[in-house]
BATORBA-334266 format. One record per residue (C-alpha): residue in one letter; x, y, z. Coordinates in steps of 0.1 Angstrom, whole numbers, plus 2048, in hexadecimal, padded with zeros to 3 digits. Layout:
REM BATORBA-334266
<pt rest="a" X="X" Y="Y" Z="Z"/>
...
***
This chain:
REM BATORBA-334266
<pt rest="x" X="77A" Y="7FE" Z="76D"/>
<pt rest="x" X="795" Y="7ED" Z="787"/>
<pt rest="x" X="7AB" Y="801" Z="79C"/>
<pt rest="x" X="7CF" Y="7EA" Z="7A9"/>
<pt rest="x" X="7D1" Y="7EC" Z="7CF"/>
<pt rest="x" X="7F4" Y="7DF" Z="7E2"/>
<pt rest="x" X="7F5" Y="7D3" Z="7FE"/>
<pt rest="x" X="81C" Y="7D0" Z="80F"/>
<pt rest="x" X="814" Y="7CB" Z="838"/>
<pt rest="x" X="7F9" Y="7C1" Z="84F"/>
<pt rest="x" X="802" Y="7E7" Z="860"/>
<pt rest="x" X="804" Y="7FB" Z="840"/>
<pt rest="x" X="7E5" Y="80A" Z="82E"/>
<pt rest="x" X="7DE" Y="7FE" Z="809"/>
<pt rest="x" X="7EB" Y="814" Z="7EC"/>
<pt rest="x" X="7D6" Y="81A" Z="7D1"/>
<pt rest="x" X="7EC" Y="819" Z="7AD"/>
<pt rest="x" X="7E0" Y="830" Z="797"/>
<pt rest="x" X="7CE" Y="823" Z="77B"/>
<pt rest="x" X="7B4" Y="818" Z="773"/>
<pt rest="x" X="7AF" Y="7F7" Z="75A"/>
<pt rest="x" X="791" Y="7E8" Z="745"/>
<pt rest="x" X="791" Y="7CA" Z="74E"/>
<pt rest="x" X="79E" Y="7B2" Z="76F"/>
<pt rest="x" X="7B8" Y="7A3" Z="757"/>
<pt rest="x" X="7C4" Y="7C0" Z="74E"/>
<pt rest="x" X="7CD" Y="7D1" Z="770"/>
<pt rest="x" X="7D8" Y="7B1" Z="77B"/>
<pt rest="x" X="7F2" Y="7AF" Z="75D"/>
<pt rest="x" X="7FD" Y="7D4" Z="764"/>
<pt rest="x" X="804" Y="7CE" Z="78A"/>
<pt rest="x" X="815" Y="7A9" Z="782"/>
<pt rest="x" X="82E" Y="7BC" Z="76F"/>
<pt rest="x" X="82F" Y="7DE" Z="781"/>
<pt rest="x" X="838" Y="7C9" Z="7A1"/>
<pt rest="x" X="84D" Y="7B7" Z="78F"/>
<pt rest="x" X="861" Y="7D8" Z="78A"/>
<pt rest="x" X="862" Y="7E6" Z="7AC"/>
<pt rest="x" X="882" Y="7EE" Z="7BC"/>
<pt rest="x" X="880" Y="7F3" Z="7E1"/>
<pt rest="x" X="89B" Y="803" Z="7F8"/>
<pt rest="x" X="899" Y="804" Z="81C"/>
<pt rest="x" X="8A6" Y="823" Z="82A"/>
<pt rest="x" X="8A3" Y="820" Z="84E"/>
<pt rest="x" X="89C" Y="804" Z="867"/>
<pt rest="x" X="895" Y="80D" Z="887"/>
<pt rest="x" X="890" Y="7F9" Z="8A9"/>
<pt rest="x" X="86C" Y="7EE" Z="8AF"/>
<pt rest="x" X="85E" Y="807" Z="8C4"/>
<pt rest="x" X="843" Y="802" Z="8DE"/>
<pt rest="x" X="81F" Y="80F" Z="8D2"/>
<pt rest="x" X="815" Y="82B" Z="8E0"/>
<pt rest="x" X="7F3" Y="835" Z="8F0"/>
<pt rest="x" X="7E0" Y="852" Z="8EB"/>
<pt rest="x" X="7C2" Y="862" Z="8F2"/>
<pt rest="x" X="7AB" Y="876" Z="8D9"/>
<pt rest="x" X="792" Y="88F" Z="8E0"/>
<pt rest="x" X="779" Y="8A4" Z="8CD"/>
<pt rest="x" X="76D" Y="8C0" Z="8D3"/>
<pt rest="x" X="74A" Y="8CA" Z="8C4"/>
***
């Protein structure tokens, strides 16, 4: 069984597609042509921020 995983950015986690195929060829068919179909919109841009720091604790 084959599961498609995307990968868009470096900083972005990967998204499992769900799904799952028999074979290699046929997940890599379905996500050629789901891809192919994707319509993206970008809603907001915003100015690169600084990262921030922070501190985790936990308590046991």
């Amino acid at each position: 069984m084959y599961a498609i995983w995307v990968k868009i950015d470096e900083k972005l986690p990967w998204i499992e597609l769900s799904g799952t195929y028999q074979t290699r060829e046929e997940a890599g068919k379905v996500a050629r042509e789901l891809l192919s179909k994707i319509r993206i919109r970008i809603i907001k841009v915003e100015k690169e921020r600084r990262p921030m720091k922070a501190v985790v604790t936990a308590k046991g």
